[in-house]
N, C-alpha and C positions, 0 to 999 in steps of 0.2 A: 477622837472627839469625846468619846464616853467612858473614856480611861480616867479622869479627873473625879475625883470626890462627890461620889454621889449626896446628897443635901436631905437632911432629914425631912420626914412632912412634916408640916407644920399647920394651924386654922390659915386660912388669909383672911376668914371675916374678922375672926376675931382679933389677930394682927392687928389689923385696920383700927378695930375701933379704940386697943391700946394707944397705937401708934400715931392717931390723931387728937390725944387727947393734949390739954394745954399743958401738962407739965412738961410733954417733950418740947413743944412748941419756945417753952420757956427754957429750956435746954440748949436748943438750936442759939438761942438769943446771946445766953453766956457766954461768960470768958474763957471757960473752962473750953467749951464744943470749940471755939476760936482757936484755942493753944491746942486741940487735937489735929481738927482739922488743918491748923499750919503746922505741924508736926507730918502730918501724915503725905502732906505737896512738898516738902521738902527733899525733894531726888533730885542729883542732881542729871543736868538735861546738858549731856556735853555735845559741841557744834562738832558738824562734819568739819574735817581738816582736809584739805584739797589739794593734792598731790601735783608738784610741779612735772611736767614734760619736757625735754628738750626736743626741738622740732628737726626736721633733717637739714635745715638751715643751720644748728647749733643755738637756735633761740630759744628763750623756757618761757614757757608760758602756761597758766593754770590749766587743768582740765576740768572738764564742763561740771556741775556736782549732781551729782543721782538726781532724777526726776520723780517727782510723785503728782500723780491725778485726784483729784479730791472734789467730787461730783457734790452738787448743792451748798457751793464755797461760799456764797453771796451771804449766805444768814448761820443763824442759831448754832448747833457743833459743828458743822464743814465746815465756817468760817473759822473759827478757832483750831479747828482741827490744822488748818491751812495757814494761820499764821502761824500756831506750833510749831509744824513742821519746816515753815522758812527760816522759823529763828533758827532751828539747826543746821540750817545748812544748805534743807533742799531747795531745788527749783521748782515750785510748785505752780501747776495749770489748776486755776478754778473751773474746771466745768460746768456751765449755765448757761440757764435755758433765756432768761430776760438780758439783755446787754446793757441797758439803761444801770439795773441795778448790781449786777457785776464789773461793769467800771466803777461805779460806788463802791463797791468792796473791795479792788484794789487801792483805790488813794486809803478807804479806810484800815486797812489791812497796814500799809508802809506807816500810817500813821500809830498805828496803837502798837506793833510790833517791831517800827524801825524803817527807816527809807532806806537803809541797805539790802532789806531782804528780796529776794527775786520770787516773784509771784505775777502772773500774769494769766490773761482771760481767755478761752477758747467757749465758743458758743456749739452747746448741745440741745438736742428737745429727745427727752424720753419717753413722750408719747410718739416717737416716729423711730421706726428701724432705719430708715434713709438717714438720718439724722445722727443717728448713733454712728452708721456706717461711714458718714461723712468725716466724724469727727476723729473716729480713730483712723483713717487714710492721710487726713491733715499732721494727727500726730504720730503717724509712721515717719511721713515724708520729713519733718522737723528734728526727727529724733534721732543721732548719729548712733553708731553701734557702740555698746558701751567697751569701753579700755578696764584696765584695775580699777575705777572706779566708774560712777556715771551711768546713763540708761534709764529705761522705765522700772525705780525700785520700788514704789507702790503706787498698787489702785486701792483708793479709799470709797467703797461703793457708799454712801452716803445720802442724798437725795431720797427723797419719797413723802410722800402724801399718805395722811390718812381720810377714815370713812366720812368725815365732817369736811372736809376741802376736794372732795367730788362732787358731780353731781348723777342724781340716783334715776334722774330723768332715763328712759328707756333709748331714747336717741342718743344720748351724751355718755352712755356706761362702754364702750366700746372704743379703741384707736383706730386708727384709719388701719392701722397693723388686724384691726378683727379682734385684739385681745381686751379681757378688761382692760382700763385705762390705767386703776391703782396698783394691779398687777404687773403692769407690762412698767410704771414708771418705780417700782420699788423695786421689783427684779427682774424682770425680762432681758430689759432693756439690759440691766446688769449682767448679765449671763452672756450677752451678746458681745457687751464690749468687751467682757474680760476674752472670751474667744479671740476677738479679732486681736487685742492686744496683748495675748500669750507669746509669742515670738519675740518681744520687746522685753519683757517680764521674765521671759524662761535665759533671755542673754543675757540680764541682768542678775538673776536668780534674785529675783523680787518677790512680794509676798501681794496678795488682796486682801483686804481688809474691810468686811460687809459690818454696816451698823442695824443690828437685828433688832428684836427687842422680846422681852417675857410673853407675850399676846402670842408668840408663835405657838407655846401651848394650847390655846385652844382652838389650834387650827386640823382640821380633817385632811387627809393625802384626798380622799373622794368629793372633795369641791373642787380638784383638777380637773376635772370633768364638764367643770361650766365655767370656765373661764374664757369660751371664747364663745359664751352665749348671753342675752339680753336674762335681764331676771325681773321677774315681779309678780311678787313681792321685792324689791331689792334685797342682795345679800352682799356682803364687803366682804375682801378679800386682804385685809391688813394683815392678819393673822397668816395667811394662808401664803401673804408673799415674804413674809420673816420665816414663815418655816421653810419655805422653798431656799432663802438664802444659802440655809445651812444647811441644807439638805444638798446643795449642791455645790459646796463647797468640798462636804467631804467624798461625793464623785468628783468631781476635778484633783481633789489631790488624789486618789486611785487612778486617776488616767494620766496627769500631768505634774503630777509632787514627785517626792522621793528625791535621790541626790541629784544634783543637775538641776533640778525643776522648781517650782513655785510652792511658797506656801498659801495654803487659803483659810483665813481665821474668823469671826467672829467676835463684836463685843454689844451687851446688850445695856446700851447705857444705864437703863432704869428710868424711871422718872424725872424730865430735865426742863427745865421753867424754859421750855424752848416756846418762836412761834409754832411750830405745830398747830397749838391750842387756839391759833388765833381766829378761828371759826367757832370759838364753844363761847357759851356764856360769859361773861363781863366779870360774876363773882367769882367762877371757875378761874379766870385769868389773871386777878386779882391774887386767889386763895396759891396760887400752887407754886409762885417762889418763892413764898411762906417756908413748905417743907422740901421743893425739889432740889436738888443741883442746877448749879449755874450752867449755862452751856459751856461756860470756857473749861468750869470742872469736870462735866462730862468728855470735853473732847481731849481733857487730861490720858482719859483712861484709853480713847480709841487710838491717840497716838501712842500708848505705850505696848498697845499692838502691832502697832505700825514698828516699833523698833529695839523692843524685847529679845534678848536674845534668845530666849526658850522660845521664840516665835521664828527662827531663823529655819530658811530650808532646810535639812528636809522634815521639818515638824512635821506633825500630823497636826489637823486641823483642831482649835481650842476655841472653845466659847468661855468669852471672859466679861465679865460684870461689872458695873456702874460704883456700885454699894457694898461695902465691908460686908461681912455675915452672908452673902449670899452661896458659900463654899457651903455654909453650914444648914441656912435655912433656908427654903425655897424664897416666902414671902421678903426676906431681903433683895430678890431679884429685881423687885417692885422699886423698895424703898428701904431705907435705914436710918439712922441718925448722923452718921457720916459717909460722907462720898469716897471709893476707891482712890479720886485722882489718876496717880503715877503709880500705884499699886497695884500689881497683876490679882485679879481675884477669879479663879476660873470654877466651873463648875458644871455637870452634866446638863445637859437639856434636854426637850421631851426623849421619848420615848420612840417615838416616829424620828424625830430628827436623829436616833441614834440607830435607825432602822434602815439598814443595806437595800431591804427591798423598795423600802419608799424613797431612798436617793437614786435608785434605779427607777423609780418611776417619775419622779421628777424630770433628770435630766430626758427620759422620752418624752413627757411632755411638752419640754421645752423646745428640742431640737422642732418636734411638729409643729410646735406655733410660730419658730421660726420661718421652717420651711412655708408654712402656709401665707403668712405673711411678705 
């Protein structure tokens, strides 16, 4: 994970206040950023090809095309992430938690990406382990064992909440699981399922694929500690469940990577004119597709995790970026003038996330709050 090009320091105040100034603004606007930025999406995006079978009848008939799971498909990157992925090929399960608006996103889904692609709805709740538990037993029992092609070839952990779409209420900070709520829905709950659906994934020699984000920097291993406690003063755990992702990605490939086995990646959009924000101010929601990535652009990048071939078992786990420049400079991690796309842009992360000891402490804490819950 911390083999990849460690990234100069760089200010980020001062970044910031270059990099909101109107000339980039007026940059972004041009024709010029236009002709980059469609230069730089132009990869192309070739469809799975699906392997005829003869049956023991002498009948040929297609076989089933690789499967992928793509948690919080309904909205913002998951959904695009999730039509991406149909247009090539796969059959892709939205995982979600509302059903009202997850059937929404399938009709819209076949409509902006094609009525032929195969996408359909399986309902999850991340603030429930039962839930979780249910869902991957539903997609055991659906999912045949994969042939030369087929099977579960990726989980796209996706879903999550941040500190503005909780509430900080001392009764409402908790799952009925005993864990933070934001915790257990960004990664817990993620840890859980990839568990249960490692058998599916390890037949397939599939990859995971966690959407992180730069905040994992300022996250402490030593707020593992309160995560299955009441706080108040309130304290968020946004930070603390992006570093956990990838903290425990690169335990899982130590226990379950390598030949035969799964890969588990990393990509940290950057800043994405997603709803996320739809809890923050009015000017805020306004100001930041101004300079952020589209969602469709961000989930450019997260599927070219999903099927990079330097992302192929038996990789070692890689944290890869939203935004050009961030190999080189930290504060591109944030933001840049141009969005990655289809562009692999990788680059080290903290210091803790590249820390043995605190993916060892991670994954104890997780198994404990499983078991406790």
């Amino acid at each position: 994970l911390c083999s990849t090009a460690r990234m100069a320091r760089g200010s980020f105040v001062g970044f910031w206040i270059a990099a909101l100034g109107l000339p980039v603004l007026a940059w972004r606007r041009s024709p010029h950023c236009a002709i980059v930025c469609a230069a730089a999406s132009e990869v192309p995006r070739p469809r799975l090809h699906l392997r005829m079978a003869a049956s023991a009848t002498g009948t040929v008939a297609a076989e089933r095309p690789p499967l992928a799971v793509v948690t919080g498909a309904n909205t913002g990157i998951g959904f695009h992430v999730a039509g991406q992925l149909a247009e090539r090929g796969y059959e892709v399960v939205l995982a979600c938690r509302n059903k009202e608006r997850g059937e929404a996103a399938v009709l819209a889904l076949k409509e902006q990406y094609g009525a032929a692609v195969s996408v359909r709805l399986e309902l999850i709740d991340l603030a429930s382990f039962a839930s979780v538990r249910a869902f991957a037993a539903r997609l055991a029992a659906a999912t045949p064992p994969p042939s030369s092609v087929g099977g579960l070839a990726l989980l796209v952990c996706n879903a999550g909440l941040n500190s503005a779409s909780v509430s900080q209420a001392p009764e409402a900070q908790l799952t009925e699981d005993g864990v933070d709520v934001l915790y257990q829905s960004n990664y817990l709950s993620h840890f859980l399922l990839t568990l249960l659906l490692l058998p599916l994934l390890r037949a397939a020699h599939g990859r995971v694929v966690s959407v992180t984000s730069v905040i994992h920097r300022s996250a402490s291993p030593s707020q593992l500690e309160l995560i299955r406690r009441v706080r108040e003063p309130y304290v968020g755990f946004y930070g603390l469940s992006k570093l956990a992702q990838i903290c425990a990605g690169s335990e899982l490939h130590r226990r379950f990577g390598g030949e035969g086995g799964v890969a588990f990646h990393s990509v940290n959009p950057g800043g994405v004119a997603s709803d996320i924000w739809r809890e923050y101010p009015a000017w805020q929601r306004w100001l930041f597709p101004l300079f952020f990535a589209s969602t469709e652009a961000a989930a450019k990048s997260v599927v070219q995790a999903c099927v990079c071939e330097e992302g192929r078992p038996p990789a070692a786990p890689v944290y890869w970026n939203g935004y050009f420049g961030a190999s080189r400079l930290r504060a591109f991690e944030y933001w840049s003038p141009i969005a990655a796309r289809s562009t692999s842009v990788p680059s080290a992360p903290s210091d803790a996330a590249c820390d043995d000891a605190v993916a060892t402490q991670v994954w104890n804490s997780s198994v404990e709050a499983l078991r406790a819950g």
